[in-house]
Steps between C-alpha positions, in 0.01 A plus 500: 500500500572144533854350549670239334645395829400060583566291774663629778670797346054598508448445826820652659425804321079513583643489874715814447183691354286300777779679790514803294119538520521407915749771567317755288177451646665523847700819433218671319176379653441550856211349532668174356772569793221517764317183378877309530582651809120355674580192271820451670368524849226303447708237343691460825141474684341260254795256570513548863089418559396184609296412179534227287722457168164586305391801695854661495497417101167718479673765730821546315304482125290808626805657600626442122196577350468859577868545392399322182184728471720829574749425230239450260329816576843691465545299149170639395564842641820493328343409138209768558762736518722422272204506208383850614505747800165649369195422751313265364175299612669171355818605667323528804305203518836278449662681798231449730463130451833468535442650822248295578716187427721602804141590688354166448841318628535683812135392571574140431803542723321651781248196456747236471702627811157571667326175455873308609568693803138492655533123465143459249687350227 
């Protein structure tokens, strides 16, 4: 389905889907609302620390990338669904990468925040 929409008139509209998409996944995925509510939190404490520019840039991105990560998996769980609600080992290998998309981010957020805080950076 591609639009004929250039220019601006493009980009005004990809934010509407782009907000559309945000307040779906926040009304319909809790753990999407979860992950924001810790990313909002921690947001506040990655700006407060005593850290340099750098270090809160590596804090803040980990924050983002497990938000990234969870959408994704949601977009794929979405798509697996959509194409059939029979069980299916294909089915279920997509789903549980995705899963382990939002796994491995939380781990490189624990790591990031870890390393920072503890001062070994």
């Amino acid at each position: 389905m591609k639009s004929g929409d250039k220019g601006v008139k493009r980009i005004l509209k990809a934010f509407v889907y782009s907000t559309e998409g945000f307040l779906q996944s926040v009304k319909s995925e809790a753990a999407f609302r979860q992950e924001l509510a810790l990313c909002a939190v921690l947001l506040v404490v990655a700006l407060l620390l005593p850290v340099s520019i750098i270090e809160k840039l590596f804090l803040i991105s980990s924050l983002f990338l497990v938000l990234l990560m969870e959408l994704v998996n949601t977009a794929i769980e979405a798509v697996v669904d959509r194409v059939s609600n029979e069980i299916h080992p294909l089915s279920k290998k997509a789903k549980d990468v995705g899963s382990l998309l939002v796994l491995i981010s939380f781990i490189y957020l624990v790591f990031v925040w870890a390393v920072i805080i503890t001062g070994l950076f």
